[in-house]
N, CA, C and O atoms as a printed pandas DataFrame, in Angstrom:
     atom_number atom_name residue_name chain_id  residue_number  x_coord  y_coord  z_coord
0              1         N          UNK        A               1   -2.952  -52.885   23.398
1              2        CA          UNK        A               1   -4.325  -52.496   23.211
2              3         C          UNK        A               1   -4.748  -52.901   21.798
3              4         O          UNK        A               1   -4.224  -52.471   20.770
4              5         N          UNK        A               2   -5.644  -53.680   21.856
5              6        CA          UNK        A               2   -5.837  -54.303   20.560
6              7         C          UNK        A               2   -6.943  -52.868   19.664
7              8         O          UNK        A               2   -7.581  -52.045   20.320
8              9         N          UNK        A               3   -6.918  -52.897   18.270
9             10        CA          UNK        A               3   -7.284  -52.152   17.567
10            11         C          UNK        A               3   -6.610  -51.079   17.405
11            12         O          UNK        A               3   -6.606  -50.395   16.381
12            13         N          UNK        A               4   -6.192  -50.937   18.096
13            14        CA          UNK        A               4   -5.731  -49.243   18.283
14            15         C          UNK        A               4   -4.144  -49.085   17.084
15            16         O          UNK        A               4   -3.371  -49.988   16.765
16            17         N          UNK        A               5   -4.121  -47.799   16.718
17            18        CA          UNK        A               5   -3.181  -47.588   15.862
18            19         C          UNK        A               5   -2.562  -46.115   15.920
19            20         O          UNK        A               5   -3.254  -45.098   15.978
20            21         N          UNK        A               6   -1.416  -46.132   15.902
21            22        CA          UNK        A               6   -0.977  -44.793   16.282
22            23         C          UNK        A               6   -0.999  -43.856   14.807
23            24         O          UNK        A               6   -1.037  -44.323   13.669
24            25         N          UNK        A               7   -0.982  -43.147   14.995
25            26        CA          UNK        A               7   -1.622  -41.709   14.007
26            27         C          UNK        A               7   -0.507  -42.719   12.765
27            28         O          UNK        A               7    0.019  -43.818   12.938
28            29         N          UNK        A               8   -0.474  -41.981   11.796
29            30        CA          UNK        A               8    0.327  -42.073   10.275
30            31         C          UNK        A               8    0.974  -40.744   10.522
31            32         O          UNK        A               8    2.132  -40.658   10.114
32            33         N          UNK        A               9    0.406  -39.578   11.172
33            34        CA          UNK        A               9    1.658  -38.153   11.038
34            35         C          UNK        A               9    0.878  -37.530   12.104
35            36         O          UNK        A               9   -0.344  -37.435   12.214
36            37         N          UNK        A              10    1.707  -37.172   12.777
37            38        CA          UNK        A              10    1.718  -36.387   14.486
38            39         C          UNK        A              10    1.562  -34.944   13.716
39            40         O          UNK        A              10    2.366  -34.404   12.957
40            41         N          UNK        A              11    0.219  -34.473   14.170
41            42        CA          UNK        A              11   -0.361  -32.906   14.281
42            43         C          UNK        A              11    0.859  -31.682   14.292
43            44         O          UNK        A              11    0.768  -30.741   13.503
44            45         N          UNK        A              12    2.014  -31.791   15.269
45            46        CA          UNK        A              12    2.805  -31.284   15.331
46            47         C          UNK        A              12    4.137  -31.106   14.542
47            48         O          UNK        A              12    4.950  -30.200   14.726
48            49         N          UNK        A              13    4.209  -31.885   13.842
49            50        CA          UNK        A              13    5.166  -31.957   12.749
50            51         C          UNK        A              13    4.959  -31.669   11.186
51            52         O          UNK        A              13    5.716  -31.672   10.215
52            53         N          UNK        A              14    3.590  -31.417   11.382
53            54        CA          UNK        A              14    2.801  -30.328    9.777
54            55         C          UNK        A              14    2.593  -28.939   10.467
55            56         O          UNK        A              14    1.571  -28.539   11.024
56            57         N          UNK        A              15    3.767  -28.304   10.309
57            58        CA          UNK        A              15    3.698  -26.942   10.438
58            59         C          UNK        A              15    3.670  -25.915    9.922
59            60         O          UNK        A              15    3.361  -24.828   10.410
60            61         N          UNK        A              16    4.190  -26.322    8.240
61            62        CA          UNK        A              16    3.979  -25.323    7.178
62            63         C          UNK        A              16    2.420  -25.497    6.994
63            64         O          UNK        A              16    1.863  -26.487    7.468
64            65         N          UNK        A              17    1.588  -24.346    6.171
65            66        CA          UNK        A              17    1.041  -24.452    5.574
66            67         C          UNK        A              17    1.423  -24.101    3.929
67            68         O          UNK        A              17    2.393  -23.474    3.504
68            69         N          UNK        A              18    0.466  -24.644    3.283
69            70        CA          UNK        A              18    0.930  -25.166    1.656
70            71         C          UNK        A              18   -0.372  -24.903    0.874
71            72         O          UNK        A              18   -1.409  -25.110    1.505
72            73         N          UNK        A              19   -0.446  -24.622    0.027
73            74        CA          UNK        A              19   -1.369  -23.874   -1.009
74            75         C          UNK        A              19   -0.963  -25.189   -2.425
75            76         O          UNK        A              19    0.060  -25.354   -3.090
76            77         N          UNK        A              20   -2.101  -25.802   -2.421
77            78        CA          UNK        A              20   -1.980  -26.589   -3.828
78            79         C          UNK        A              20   -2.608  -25.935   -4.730
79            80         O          UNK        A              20   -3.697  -25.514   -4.339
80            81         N          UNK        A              21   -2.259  -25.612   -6.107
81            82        CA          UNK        A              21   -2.661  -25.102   -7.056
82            83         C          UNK        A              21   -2.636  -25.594   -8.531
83            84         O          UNK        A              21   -1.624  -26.015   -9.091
84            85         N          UNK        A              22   -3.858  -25.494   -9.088
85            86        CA          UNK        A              22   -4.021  -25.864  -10.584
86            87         C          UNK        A              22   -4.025  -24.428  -11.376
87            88         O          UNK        A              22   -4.388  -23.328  -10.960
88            89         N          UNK        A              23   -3.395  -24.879  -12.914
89            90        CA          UNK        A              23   -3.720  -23.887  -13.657
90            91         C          UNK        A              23   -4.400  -24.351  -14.293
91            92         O          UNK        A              23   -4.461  -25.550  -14.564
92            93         N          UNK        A              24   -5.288  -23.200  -14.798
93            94        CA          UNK        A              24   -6.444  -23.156  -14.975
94            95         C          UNK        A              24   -6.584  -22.064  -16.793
95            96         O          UNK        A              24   -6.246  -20.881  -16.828
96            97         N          UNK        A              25   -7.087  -22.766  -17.965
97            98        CA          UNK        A              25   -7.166  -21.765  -18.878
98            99         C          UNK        A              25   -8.378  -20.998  -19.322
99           100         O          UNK        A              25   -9.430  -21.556  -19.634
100          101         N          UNK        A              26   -8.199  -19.731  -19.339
101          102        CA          UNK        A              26   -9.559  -19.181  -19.008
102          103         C          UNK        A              26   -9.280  -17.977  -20.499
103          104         O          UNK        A              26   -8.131  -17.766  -20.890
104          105         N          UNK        A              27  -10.350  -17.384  -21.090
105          106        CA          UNK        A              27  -10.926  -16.242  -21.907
106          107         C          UNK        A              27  -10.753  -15.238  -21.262
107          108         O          UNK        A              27  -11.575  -15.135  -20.352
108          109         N          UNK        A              28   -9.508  -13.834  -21.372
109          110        CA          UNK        A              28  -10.381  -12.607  -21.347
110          111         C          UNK        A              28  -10.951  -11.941  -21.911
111          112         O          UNK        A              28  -11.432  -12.498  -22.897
112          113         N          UNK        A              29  -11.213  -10.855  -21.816
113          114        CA          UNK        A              29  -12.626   -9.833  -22.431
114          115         C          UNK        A              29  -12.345   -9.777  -23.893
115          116         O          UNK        A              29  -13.265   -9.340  -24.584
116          117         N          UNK        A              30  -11.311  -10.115  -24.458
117          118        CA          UNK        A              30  -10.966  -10.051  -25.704
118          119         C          UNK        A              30  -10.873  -11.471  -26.477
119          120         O          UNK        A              30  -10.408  -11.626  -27.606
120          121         N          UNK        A              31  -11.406  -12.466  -25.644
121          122        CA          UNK        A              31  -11.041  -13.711  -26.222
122          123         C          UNK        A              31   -9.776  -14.566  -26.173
123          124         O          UNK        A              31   -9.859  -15.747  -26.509
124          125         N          UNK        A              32   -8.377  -13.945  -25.697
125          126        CA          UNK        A              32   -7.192  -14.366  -25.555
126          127         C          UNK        A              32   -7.023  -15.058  -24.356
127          128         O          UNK        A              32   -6.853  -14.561  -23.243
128          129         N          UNK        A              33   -7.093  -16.503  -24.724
129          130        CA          UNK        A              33   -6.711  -17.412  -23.291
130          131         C          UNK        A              33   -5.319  -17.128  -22.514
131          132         O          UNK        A              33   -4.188  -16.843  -22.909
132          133         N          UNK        A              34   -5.658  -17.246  -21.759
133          134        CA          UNK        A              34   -4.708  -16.998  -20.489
134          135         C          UNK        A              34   -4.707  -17.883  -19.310
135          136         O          UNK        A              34   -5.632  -18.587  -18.905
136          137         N          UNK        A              35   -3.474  -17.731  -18.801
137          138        CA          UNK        A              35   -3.471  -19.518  -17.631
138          139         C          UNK        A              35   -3.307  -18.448  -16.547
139          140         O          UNK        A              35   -2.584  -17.454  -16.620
140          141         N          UNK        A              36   -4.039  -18.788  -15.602
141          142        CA          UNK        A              36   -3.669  -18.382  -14.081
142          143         C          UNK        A              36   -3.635  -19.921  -13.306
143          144         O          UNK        A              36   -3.964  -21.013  -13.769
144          145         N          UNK        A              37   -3.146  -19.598  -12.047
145          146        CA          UNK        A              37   -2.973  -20.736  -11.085
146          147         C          UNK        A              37   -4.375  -20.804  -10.236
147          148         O          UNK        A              37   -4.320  -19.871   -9.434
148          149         N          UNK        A              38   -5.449  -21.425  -10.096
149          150        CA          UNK        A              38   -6.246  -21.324   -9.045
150          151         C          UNK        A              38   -5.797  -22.236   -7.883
151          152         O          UNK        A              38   -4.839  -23.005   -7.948
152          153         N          UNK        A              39   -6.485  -22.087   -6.965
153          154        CA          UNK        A              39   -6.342  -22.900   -5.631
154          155         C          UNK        A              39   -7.123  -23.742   -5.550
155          156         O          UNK        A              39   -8.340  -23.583   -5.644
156          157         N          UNK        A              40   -6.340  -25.140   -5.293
157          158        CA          UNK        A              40   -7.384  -26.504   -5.048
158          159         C          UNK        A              40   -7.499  -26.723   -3.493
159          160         O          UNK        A              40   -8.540  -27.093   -2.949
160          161         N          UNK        A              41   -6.472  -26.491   -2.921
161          162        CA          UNK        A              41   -6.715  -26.732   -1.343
162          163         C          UNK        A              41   -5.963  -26.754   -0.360
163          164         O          UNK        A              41   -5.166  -27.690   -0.425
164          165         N          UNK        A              42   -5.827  -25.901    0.854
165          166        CA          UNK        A              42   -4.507  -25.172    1.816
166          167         C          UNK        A              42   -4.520  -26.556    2.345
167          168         O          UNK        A              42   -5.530  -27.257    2.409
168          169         N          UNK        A              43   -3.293  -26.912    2.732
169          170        CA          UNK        A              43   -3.477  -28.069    3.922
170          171         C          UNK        A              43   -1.955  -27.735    4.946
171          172         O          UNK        A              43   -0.989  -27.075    4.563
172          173         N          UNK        A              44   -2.097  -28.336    6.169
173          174        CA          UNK        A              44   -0.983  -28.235    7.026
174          175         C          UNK        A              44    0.147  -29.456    6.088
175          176         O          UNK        A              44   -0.216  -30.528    5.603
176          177         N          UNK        A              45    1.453  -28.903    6.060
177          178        CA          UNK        A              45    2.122  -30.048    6.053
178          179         C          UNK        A              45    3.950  -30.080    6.584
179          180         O          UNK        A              45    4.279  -28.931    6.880
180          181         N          UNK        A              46    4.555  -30.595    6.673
181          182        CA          UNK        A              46    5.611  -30.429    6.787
182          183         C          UNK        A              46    6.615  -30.518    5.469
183          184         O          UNK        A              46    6.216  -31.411    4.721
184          185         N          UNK        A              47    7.866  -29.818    4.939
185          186        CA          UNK        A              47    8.325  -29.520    3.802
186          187         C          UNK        A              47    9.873  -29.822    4.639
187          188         O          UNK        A              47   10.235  -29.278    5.683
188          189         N          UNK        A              48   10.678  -30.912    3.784
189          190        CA          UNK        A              48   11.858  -31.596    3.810
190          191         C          UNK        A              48   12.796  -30.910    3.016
191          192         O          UNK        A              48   12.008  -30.586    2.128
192          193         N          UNK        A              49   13.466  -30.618    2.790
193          194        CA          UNK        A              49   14.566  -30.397    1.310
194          195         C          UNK        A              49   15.304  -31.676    1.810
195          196         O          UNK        A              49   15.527  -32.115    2.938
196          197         N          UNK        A              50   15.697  -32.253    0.146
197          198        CA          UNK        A              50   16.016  -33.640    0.421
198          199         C          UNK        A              50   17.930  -33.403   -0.614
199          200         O          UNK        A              50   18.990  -33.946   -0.305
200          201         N          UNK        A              51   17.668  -32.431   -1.788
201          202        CA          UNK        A              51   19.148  -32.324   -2.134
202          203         C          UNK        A              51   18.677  -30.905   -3.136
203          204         O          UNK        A              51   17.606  -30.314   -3.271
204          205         N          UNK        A              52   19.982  -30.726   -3.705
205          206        CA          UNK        A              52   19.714  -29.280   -4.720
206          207         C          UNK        A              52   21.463  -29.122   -5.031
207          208         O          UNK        A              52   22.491  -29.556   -4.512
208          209         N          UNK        A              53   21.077  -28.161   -6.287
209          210        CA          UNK        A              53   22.339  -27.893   -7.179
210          211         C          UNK        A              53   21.872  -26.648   -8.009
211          212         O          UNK        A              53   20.772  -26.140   -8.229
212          213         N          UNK        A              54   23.511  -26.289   -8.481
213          214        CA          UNK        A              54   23.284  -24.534   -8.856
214          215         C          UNK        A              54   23.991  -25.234  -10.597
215          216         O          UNK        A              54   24.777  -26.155  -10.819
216          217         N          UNK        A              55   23.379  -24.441  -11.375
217          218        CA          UNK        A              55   24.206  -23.961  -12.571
218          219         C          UNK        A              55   24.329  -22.838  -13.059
219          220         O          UNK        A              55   23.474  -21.967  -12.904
220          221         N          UNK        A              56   25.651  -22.635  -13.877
221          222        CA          UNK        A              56   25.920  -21.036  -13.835
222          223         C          UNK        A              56   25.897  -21.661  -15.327
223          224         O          UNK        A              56   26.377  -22.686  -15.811
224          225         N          UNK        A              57   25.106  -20.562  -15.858
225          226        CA          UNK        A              57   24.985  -20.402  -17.547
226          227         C          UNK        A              57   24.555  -18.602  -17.749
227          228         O          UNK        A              57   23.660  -18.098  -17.071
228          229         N          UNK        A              58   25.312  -17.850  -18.722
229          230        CA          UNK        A              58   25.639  -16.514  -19.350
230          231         C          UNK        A              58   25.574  -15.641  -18.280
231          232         O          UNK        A              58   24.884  -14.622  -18.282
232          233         N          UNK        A              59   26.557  -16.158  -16.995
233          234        CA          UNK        A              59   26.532  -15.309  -15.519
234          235         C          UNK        A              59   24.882  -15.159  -14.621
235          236         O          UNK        A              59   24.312  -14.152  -14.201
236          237         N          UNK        A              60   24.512  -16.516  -14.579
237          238        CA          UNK        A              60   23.566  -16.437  -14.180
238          239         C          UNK        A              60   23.161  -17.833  -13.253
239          240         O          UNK        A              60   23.080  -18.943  -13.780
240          241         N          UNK        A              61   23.023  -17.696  -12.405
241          242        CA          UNK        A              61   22.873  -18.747  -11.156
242          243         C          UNK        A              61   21.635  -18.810  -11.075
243          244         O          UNK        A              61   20.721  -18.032  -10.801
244          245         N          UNK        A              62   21.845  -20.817  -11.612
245          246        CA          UNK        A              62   20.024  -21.268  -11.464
246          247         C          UNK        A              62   20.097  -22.409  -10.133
247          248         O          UNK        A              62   20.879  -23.358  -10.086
248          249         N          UNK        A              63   19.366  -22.154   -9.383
249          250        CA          UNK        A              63   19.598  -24.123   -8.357
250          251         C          UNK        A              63   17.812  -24.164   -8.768
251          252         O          UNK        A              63   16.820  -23.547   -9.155
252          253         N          UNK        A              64   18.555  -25.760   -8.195
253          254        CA          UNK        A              64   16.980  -26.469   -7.800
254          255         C          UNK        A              64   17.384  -27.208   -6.615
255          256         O          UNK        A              64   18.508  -27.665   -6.403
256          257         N          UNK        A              65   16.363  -27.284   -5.862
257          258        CA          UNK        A              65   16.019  -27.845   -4.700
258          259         C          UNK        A              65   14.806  -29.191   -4.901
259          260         O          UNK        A              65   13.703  -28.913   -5.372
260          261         N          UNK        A              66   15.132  -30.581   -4.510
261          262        CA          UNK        A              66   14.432  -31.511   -4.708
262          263         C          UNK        A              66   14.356  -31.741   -2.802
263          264         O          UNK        A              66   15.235  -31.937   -1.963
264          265         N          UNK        A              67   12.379  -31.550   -2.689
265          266        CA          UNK        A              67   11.766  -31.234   -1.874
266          267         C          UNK        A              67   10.914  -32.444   -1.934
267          268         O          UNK        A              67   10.452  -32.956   -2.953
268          269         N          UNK        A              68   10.729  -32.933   -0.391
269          270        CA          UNK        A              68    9.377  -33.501   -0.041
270          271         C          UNK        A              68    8.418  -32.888    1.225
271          272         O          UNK        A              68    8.587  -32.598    2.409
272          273         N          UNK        A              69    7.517  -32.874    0.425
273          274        CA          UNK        A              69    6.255  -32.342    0.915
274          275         C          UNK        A              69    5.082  -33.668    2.013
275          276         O          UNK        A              69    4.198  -34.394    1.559
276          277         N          UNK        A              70    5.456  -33.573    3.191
277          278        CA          UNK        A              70    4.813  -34.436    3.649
278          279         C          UNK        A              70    2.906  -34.261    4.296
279          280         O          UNK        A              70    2.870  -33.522    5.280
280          281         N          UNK        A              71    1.720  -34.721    3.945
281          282        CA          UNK        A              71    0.532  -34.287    4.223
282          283         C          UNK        A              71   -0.774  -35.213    4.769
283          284         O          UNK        A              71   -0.649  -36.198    4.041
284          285         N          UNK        A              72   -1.486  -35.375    5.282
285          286        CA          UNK        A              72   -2.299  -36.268    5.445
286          287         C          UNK        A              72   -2.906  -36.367    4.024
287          288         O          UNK        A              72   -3.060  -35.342    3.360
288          289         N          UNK        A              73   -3.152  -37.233    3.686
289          290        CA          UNK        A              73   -4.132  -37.665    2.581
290          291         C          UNK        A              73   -4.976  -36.443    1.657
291          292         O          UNK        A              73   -5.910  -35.877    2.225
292          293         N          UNK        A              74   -4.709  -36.139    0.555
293          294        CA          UNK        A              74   -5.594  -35.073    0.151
294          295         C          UNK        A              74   -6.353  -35.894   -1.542
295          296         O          UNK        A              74   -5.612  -36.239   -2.463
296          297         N          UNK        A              75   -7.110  -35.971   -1.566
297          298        CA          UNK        A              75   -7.533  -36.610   -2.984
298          299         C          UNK        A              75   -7.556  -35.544   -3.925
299          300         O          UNK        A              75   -7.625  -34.349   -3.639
300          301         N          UNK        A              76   -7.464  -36.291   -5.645
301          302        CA          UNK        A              76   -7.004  -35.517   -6.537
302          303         C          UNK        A              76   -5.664  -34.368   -6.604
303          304         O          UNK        A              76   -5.569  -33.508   -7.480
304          305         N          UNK        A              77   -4.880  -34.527   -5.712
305          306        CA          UNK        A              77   -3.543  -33.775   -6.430
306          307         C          UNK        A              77   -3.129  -34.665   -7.347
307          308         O          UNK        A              77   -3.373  -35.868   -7.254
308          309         N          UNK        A              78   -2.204  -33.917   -8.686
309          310        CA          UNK        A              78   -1.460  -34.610   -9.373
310          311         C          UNK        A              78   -0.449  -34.193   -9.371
311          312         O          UNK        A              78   -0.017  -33.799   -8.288
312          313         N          UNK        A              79    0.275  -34.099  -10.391
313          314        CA          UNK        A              79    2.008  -34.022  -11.153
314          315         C          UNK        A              79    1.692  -32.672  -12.198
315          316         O          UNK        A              79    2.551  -31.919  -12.657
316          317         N          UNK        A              80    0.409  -32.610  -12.399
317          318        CA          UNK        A              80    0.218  -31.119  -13.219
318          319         C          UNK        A              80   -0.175  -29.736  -12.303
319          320         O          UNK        A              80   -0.584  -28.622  -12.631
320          321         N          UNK        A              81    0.104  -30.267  -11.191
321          322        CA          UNK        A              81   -0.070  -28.975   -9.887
322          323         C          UNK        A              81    1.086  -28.547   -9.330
323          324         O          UNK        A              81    2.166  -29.115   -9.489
324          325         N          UNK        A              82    0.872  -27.345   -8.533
325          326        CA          UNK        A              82    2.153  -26.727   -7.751
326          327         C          UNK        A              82    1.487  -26.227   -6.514
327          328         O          UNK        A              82    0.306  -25.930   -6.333
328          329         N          UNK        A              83    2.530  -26.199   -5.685
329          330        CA          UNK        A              83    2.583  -26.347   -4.154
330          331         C          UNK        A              83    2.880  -25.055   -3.630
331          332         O          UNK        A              83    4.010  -24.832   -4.062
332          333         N          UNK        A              84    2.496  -24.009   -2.903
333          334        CA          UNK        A              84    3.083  -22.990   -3.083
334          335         C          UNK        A              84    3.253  -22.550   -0.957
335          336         O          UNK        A              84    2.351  -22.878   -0.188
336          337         N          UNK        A              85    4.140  -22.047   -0.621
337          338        CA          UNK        A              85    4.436  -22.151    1.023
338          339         C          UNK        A              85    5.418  -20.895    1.586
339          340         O          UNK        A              85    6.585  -20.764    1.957
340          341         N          UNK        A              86    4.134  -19.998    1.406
341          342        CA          UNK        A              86    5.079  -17.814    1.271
342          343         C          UNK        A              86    5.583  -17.898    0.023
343          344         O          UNK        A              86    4.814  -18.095   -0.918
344          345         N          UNK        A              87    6.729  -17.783   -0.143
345          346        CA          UNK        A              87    7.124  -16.790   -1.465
346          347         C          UNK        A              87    7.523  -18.206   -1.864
347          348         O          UNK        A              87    7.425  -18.180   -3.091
348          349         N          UNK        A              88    7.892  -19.348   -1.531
349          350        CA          UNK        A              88    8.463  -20.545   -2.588
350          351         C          UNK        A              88    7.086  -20.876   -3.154
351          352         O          UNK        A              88    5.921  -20.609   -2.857
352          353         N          UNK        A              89    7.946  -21.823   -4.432
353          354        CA          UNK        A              89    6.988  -22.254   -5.462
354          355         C          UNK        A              89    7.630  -23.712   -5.810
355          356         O          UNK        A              89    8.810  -23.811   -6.145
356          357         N          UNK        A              90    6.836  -24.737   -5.713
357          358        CA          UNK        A              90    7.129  -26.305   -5.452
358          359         C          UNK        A              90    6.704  -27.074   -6.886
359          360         O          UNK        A              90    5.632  -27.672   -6.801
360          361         N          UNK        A              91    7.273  -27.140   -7.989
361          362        CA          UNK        A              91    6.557  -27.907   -8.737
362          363         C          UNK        A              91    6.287  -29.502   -8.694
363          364         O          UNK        A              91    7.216  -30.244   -9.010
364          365         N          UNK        A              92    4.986  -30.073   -8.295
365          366        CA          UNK        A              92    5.229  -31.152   -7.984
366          367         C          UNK        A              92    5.169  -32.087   -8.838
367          368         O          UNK        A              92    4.173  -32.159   -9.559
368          369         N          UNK        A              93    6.342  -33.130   -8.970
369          370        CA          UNK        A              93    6.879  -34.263   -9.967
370          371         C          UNK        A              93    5.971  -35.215   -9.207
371          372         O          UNK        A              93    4.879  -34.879   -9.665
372          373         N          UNK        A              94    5.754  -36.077   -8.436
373          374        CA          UNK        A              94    5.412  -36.946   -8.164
374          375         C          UNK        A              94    4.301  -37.112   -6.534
375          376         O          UNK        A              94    4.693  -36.772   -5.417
376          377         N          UNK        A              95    2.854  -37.733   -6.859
377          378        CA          UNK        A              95    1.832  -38.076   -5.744
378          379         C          UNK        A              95    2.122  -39.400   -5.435
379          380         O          UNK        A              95    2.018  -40.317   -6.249
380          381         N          UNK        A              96    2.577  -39.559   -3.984
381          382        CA          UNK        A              96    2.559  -41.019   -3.376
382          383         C          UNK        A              96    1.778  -40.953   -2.213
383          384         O          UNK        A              96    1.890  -40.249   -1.210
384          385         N          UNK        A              97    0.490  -42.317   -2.716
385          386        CA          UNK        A              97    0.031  -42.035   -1.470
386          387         C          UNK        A              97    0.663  -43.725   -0.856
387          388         O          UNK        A              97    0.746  -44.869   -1.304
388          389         N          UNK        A              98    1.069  -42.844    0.667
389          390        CA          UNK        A              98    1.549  -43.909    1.345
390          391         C          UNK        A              98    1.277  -44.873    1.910
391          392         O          UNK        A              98    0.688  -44.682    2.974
392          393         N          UNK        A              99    1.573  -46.450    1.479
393          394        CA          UNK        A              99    0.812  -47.285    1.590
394          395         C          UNK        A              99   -0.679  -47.781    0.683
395          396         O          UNK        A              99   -1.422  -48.761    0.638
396          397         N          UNK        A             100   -0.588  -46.764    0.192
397          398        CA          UNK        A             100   -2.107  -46.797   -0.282
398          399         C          UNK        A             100   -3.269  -46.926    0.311
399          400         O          UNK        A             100   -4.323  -47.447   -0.055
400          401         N          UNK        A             101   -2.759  -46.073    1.834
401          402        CA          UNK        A             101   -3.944  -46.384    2.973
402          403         C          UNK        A             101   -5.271  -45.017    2.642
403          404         O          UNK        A             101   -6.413  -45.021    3.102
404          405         N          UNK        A             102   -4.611  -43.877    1.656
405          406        CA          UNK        A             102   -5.356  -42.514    1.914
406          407         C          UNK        A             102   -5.193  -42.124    3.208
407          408         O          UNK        A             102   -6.238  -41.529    3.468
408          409         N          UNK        A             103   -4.406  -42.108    4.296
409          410        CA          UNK        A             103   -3.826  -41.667    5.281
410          411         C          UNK        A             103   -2.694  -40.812    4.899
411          412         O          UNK        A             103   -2.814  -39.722    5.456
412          413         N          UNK        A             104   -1.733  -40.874    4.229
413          414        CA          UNK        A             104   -0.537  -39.879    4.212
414          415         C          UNK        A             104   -0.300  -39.862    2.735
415          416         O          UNK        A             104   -0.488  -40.694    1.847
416          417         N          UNK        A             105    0.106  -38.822    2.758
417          418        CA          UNK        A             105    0.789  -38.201    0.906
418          419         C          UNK        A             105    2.173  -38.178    1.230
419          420         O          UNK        A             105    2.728  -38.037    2.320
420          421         N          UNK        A             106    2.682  -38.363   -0.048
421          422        CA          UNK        A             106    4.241  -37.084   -0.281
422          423         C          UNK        A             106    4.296  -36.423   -1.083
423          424         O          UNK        A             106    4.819  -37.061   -1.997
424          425         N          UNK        A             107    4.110  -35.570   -1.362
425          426        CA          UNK        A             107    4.523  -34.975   -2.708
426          427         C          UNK        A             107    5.950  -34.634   -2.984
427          428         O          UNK        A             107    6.565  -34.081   -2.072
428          429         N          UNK        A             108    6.594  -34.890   -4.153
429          430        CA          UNK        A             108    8.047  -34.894   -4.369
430          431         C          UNK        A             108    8.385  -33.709   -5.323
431          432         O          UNK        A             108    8.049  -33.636   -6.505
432          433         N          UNK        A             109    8.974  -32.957   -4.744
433          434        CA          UNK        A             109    8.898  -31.830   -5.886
434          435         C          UNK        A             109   10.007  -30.626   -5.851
435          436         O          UNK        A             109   10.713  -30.298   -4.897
436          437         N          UNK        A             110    9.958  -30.099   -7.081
437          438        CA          UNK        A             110   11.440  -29.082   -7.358
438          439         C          UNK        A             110   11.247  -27.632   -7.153
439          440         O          UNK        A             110   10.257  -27.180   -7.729
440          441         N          UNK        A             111   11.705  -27.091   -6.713
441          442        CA          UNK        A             111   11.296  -25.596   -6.396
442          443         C          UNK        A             111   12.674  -25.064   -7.508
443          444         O          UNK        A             111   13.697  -25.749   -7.484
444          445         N          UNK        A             112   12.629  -24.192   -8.171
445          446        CA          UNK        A             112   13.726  -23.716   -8.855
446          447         C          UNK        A             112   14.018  -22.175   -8.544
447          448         O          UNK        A             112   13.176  -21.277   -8.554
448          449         N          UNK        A             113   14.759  -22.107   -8.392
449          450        CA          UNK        A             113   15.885  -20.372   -8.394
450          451         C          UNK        A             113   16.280  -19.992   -8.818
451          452         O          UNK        A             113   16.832  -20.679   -9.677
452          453         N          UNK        A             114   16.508  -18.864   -8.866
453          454        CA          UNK        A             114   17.273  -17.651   -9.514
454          455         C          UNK        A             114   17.841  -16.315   -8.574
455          456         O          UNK        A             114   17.423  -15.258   -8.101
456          457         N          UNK        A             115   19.333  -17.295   -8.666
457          458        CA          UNK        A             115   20.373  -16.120   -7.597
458          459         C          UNK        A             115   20.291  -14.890   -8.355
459          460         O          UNK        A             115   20.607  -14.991   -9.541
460          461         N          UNK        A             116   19.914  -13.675   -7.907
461          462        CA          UNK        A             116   19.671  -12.731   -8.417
462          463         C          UNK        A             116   20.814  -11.924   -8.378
463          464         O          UNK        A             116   21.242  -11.973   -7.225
464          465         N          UNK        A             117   21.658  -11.059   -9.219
465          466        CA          UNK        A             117   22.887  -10.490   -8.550
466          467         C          UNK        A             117   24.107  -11.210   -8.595
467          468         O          UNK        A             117   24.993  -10.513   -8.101
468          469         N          UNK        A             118   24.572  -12.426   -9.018
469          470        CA          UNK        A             118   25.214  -12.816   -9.425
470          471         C          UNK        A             118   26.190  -12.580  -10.150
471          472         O          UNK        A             118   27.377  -12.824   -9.930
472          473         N          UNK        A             119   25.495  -11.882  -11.432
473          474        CA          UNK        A             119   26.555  -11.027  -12.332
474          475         C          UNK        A             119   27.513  -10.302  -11.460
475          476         O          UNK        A             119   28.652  -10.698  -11.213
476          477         N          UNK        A             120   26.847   -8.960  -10.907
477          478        CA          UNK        A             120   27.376   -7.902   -9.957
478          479         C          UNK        A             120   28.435   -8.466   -9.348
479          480         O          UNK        A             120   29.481   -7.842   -9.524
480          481         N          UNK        A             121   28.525   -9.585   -8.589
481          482        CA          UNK        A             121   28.774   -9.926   -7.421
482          483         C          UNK        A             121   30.459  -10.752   -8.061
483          484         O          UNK        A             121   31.470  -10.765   -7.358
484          485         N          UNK        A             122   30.407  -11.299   -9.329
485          486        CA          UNK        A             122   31.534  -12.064   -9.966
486          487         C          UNK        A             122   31.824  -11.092  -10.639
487          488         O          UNK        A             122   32.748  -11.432  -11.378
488          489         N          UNK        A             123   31.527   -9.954  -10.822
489          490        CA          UNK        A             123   32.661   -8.858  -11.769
490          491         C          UNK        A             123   33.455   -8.698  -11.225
491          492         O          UNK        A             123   34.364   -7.987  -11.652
């Protein structure tokens, strides 16, 4: 069938939803800037974990998880935003748009941890 082109990402395989967020520096009532995160824009997407690693420094367990975030096309995300999907928090390193069609994104990005209890648990 001439023209025709099959999707760039099947409806069904963006099942997370994802919260992109900027911080934002703002004045309170006293004049003391302060950063909150605002919201730039929910989108469906699907979320990969691609690798991750723990370090133990003064009995304390840190990992990171290196994540891709897969989305239809969203304009203006950058590398100074975070991704947020329930209680994880995605900092995103890198916007590829794929192909450079504005059809599909990735966002590439690190979510970091903190094994809580750790200490307890190695005494």
């Amino acid at each position: 069938m001439r023209g025709w082109m099959k999707p760039q990402i099947e409806a069904g395989k963006l099942r997370s939803e994802v919260t992109i967020q900027a911080l934002i520096g703002t004045q309170d009532s006293t004049g003391q800037e302060t950063q909150t995160w605002n919201i730039v824009a929910t989108i469906r997407a699907s979320i990969e974990p691609l690798t991750g690693r723990e370090v133990v420094t003064a009995q304390q367990v840190y990992g990171s998880v290196n994540v891709k975030i897969r989305a239809r096309y969203y304009p203006g995300i950058t590398p100074k935003m975070r991704a947020t999907c329930g209680t994880h928090v995605y900092d995103i390193q890198d916007v590829i748009n794929v192909a450079e069609r504005n059809r599909e994104m990735l966002l590439m990005c690190i979510e970091r941890v903190e094994a809580a209890g750790y200490a307890e648990a190695g005494a």
